[in-house]
Every structure is written in C-alpha cells, then in structure tokens.
LUMNU-764814 format. One record per atom (N, C-alpha, C): x, y, z. Coordinates in steps of 0.02 Angstrom, whole numbers, plus 50000, padded with zeros to 5 digits. Each point is the difference from the previous one (the first is absolute). Example, Ala and Ser with C-alpha at 12.3 -4.5 7.8 and 13.67 -1.06 7.14 Angstrom:
2
506604971650390;499555005950000;500455006050000;499825005349964;500425005950003;499615005550037;
//
This chain:
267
500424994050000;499585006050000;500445006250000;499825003449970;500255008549987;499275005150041;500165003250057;499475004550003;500115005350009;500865002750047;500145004750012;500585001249956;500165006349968;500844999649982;500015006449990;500325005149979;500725005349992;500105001949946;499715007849994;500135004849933;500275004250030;500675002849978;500325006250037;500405004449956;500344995749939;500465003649965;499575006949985;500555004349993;499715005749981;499594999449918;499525007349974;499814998349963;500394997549930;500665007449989;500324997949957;500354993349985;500464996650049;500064992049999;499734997949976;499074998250000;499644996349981;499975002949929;499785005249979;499985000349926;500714999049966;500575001050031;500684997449964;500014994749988;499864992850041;499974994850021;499414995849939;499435002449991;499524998649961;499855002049959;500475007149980;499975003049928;499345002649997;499475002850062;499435001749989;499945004150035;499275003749998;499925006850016;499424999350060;499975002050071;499735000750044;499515005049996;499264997050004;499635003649981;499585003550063;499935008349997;499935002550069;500465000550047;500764999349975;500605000050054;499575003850054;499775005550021;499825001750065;499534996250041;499694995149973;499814995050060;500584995250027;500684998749987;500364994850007;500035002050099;500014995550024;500164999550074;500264993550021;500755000849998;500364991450018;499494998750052;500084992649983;499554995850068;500514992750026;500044997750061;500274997650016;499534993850018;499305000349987;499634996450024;499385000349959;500174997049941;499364997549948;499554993550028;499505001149980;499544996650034;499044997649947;499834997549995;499215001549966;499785005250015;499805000349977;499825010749966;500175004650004;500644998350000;500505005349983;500075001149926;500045005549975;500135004349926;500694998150005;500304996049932;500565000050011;500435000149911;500644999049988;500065001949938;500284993449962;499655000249939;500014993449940;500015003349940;500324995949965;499935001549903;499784995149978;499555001449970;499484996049963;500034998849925;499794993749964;500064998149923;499755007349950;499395002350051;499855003849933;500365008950001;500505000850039;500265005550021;500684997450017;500394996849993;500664998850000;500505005850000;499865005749984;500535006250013;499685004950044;499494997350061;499535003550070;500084995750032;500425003650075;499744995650052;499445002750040;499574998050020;499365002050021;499844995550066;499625003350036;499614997750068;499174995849997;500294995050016;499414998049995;499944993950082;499374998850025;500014997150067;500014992349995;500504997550049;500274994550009;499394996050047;499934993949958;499504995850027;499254999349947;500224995149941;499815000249943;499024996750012;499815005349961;499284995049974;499965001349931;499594994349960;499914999349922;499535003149994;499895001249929;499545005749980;499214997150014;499914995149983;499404993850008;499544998450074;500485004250054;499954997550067;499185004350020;499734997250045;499345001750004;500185006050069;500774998950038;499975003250045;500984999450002;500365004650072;500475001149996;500524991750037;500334997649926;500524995650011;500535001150060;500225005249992;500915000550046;500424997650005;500084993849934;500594997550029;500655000949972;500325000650050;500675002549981;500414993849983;499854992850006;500484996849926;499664996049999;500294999249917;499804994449942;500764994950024;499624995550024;500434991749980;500124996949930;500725003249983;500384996849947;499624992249967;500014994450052;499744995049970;499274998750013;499525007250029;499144997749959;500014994050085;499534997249977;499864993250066;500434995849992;500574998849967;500464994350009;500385003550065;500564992450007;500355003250044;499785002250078;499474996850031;499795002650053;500204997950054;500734995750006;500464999450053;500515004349987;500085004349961;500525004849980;500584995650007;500224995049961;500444996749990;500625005249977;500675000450011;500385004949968;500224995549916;500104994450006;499944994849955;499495001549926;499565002850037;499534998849923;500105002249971;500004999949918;500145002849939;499444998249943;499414997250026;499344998649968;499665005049955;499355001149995;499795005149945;499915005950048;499835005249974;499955006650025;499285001649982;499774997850068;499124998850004;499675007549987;500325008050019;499945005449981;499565000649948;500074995649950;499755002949908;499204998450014;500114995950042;499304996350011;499415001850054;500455002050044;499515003450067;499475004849989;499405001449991;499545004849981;500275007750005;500225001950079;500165005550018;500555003749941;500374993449991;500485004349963;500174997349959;499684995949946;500264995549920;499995009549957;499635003850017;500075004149942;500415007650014;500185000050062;500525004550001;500684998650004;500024992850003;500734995249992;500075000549905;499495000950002;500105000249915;500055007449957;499805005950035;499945005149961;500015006250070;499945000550047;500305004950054;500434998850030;500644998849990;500624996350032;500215010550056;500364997550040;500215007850017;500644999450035;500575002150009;500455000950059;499815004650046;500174997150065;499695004150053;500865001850023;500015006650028;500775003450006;499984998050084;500674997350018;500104998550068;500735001750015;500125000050046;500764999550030;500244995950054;499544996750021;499884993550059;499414998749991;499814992750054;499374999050002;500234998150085;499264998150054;500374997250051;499354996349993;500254993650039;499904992350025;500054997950059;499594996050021;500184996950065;499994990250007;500024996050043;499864992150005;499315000049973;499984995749958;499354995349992;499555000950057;500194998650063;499475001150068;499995007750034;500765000850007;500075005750014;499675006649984;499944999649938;500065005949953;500335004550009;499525006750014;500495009050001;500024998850079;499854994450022;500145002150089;501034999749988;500074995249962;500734999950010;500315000949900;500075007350008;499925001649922;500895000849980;500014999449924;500525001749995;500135004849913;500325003150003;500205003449932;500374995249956;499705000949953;500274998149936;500275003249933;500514999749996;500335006749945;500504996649952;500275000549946;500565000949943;500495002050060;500604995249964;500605002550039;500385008449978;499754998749941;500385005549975;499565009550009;499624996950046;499425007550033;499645001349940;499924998949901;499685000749974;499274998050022;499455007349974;499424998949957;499834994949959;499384995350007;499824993049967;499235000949977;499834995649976;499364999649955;499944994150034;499024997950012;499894993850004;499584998849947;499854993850004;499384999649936;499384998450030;499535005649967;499385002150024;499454998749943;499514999450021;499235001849968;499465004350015;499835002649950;499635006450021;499184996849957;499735004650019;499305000249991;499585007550008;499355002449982;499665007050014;499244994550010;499705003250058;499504997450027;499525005550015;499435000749959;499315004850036;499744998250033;499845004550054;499814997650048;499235001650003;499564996250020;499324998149941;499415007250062;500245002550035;499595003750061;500195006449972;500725000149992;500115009249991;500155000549928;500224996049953;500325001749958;500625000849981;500464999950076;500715000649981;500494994849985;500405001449958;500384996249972;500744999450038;500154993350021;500454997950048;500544998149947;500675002549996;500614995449979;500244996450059;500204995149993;500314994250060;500524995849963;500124996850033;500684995949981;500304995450048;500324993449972;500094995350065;500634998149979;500304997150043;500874998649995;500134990949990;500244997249960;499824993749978;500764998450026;499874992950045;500404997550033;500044992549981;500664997050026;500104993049983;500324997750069;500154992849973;500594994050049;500575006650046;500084997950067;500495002450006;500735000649985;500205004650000;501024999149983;500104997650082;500725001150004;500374998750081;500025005550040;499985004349963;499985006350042;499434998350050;499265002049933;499304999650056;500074993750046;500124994849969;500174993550049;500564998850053;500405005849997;500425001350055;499645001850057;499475002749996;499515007850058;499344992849993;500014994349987;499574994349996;499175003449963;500195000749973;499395004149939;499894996949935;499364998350010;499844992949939;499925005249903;500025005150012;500135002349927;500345005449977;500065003649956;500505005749967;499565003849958;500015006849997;499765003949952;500334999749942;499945000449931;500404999849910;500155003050015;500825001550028;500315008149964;500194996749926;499975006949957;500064998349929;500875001649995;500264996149970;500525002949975;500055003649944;500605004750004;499745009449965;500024998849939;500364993549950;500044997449945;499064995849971;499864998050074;499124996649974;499315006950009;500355005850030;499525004250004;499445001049935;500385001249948;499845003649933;499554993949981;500064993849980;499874992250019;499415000650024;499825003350043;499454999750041;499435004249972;500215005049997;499485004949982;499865001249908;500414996749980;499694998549920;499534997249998;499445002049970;499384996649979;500094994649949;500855000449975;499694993649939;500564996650021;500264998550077;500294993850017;499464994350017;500154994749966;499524994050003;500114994850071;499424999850015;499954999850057;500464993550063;500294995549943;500704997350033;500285002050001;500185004949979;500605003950024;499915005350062;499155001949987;499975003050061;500234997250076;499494994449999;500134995550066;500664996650008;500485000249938;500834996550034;500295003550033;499785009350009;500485004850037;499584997150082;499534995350000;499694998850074;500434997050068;500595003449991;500074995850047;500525002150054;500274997450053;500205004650061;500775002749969;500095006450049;500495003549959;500904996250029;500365001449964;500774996550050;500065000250070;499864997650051;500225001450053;500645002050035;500455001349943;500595000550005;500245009750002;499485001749957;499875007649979;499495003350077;499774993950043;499585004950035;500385000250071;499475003250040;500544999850079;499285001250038;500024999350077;499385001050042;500375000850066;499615004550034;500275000950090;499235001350038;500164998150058;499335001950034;499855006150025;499385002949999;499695005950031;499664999750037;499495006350030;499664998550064;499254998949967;499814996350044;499154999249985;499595005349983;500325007250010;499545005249992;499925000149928;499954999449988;499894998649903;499394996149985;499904994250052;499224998450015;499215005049971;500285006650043;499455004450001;500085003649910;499494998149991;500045002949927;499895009449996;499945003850052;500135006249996;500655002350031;500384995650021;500755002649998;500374999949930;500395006950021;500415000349934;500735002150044;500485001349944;500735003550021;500494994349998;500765002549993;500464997650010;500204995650043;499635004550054;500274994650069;499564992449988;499574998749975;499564992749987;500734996149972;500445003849957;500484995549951;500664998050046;499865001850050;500835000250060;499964992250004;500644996350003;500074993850015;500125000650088;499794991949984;499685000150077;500594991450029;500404999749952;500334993250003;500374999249943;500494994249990;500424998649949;499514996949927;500565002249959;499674998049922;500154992650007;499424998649949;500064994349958;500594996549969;500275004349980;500714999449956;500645005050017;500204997850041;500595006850019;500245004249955;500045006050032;500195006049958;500275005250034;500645003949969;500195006150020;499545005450040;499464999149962;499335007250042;499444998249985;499535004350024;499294997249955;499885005249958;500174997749920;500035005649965;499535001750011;499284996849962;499325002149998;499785006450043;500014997750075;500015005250047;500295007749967;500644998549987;500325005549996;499845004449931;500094996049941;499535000749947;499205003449994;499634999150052;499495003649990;500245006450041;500054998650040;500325006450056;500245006349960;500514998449960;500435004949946;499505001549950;499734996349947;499974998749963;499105003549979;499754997350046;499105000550009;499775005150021;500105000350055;499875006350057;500115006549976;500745001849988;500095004949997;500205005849936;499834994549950;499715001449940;499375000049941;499764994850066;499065001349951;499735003549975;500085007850016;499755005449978;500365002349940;500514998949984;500535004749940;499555000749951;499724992949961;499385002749930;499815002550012;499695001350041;499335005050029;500355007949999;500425001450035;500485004649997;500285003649922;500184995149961;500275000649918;499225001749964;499564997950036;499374998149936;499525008550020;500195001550066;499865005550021;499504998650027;499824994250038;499394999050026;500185003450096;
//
C-alpha cells in the first residue's frame, strides 16, 4: 500500500526534471504529508507538457458515488498472498475500476518519498522511503474525472498503482511497493499508442538497491500534520549511509525555495 508520501522539490526542479510546466505555480505548497484528498501534482496522457493538481484517491467516471481509492493493485485479484515471487498476469487490464484508465489515462504522480510502515504496524511505526540519490520520482498512476450526480461537479482523482514488494519495503516487513517508474519508462507510460504489454512490463517493484528508508515518528499518523520535522529520523537506516540525504535534500532544496517561480513569474 502507498497512502502517505512526499512532494517538496521546489517548483522549478519539478518542471526541469519533467520537462513540464506547473500549472497555477501559486498554489504549489510542499507537503510532507500526502494523504486522500489531498490536491496533489500529476501529468497526465492527455497533457504531457502540464503538471496539474488533481485529488489523490481515485473514483471512475461510471461510479454511482465517491470511490477513494488511493491504489490500483498491479496484478487485479491475482496474487492475493502478495507473493514477492509472482510474475503471473497483470489482473489491472481487467479489474472494472480500472481496465480503462490502465488503458488510456495512465498519469505520473510527482513524489520525492513515500512513507510506510509493518504490515500490522502500519504509520504507528512508519518509515521514509526515498532515492538514494535525494532525486524527484514519478510513480505510475491512473486518473479518472467523476460528476458528481447531486451538484454537478466534476472531480479529477487519481490512484497510485502498486506491486510485489522489493527488500527495501520488505526490510520495514511491508507486504508491497508503490511503481516508481524509471525516468527512461516515464514517456512509455504516458503514450497513448504504447500497446498495452508494454504498458504492464514497466509493473513492477523498483531496484531496491537505488532506494533507502529510516524511521520517523508516528506523528505522520494524523493526516493534518505537515512540516519538516514529520521527516526527522527517529533511528538508523535501512541501508547505512554517510547522512540522511533525503532529510537534508528537502530541507535545502524544498523549503527554502518553493516560492522562486512564483517570484520570477511575478506572482
């Protein structure tokens, strides 16, 4: 499961990074604590040079009322011991919720961590998850627009499609992994005329070798906490390391440059 994770790079990063243009830079507000219904930022098939806000915790257009869920399972109903082993079909194409935005609303959702906790545990005993190298990542997402049949308004949403765990998540005893895409399968993704095996072969958990995790405090639980201090390690990494970049990386990096577009754009 993916529910909480980490947008911070400043704005410019992200459009360097994705070659795209942030739409409304003056709403951007790093968050340290994404959550379901939170507005958060994705590029989508039919806008590939916009990154845009749209709320995390997907329903299909078809739905008689509000879905929320924030992930699509890579393999659909197979797989329901989350074997790390399996390499079976990718039940996705098939699942109602999402056979048709696996096929034609593909989206990257922009992150810079995600955090995780035990299978039992959960966010009581959470931990960060980040790129060693402190880069900005894409996961692979599905989007959808849903009217909502009382008022009329039209909901964008989007859900984060997860698989088998790597060692990392299975280090912190966590039975799955969110797709990070690698920056070579991004483009891959969001083409409308990649055929759809090729879509589902980028499905699958990212190197565990590229990632790193340390523990934090439970306050991250409360889905109206935000700030830096949620990202403070609270114990040793996963994988030893000189520092915790991540930490330090948003610190520099997030914080105290979020505003510059806004600043350049004259907002």
């Amino acid at each position: 499961m993916c529910g909480r994770y980490v947008n911070i790079s400043n704005v410019m990063a992200l459009e360097k990074r994705f070659n795209a243009i942030v739409e409304r830079p003056e709403l951007f507000k790093p968050n340290t604590n994404i959550g379901v219904g939170a507005k958060a930022l994705i590029i989508t098939q039919e806008q590939s040079d916009l990154i845009k806000y749209y709320q995390f915790g997907f329903t299909p257009y078809w739905a008689k009322k509000p879905f929320h869920s924030f992930n699509a399972r890579a393999e659909g109903d197979h797989n329901k011991e989350n074997e790390t082993s399996y390499s079976g079909a990718k039940g996705i194409t098939s699942k109602p919720a999402f056979r048709q935005s696996i096929r034609s609303k593909r989206c990257l959702v922009l992150a810079d961590a995600f955090i995780e906790g035990p299978k039992v545990d959960r966010l009581s005993k959470p931990y960060v998850i980040y790129k060693k190298d402190g880069s900005p990542f894409a996961f692979a997402g599905i989007y959808d627009t849903w009217i909502n049949p009382d008022t009329g308004e039209a909901i964008d949403s989007f859900a984060i499609i997860t698989t088998i765990s790597n060692k990392i998540t299975a280090a912190i005893s966590h039975h799955r992994s969110p797709v990070i895409l690698h920056e070579e399968d991004e483009s891959i993704w969001l083409d409308s005329n990649t055929p759809l095996g090729e879509v589902t072969d980028v499905l699958k958990p990212y190197p565990a070798e590229e990632l790193n995790a340390y523990p934090i405090s439970s306050a991250i639980k409360n889905p109206r906490s935000n700030g830096l201090e949620l990202l403070k390690p609270i114990g040793q990494r996963v994988i030893p390391e000189y520092d915790y970049e991540i930490y330090s990386h948003l610190s520099l990096q997030g914080m105290t440059q979020a505003c510059q577009r806004k600043l350049d754009l004259g907002f």
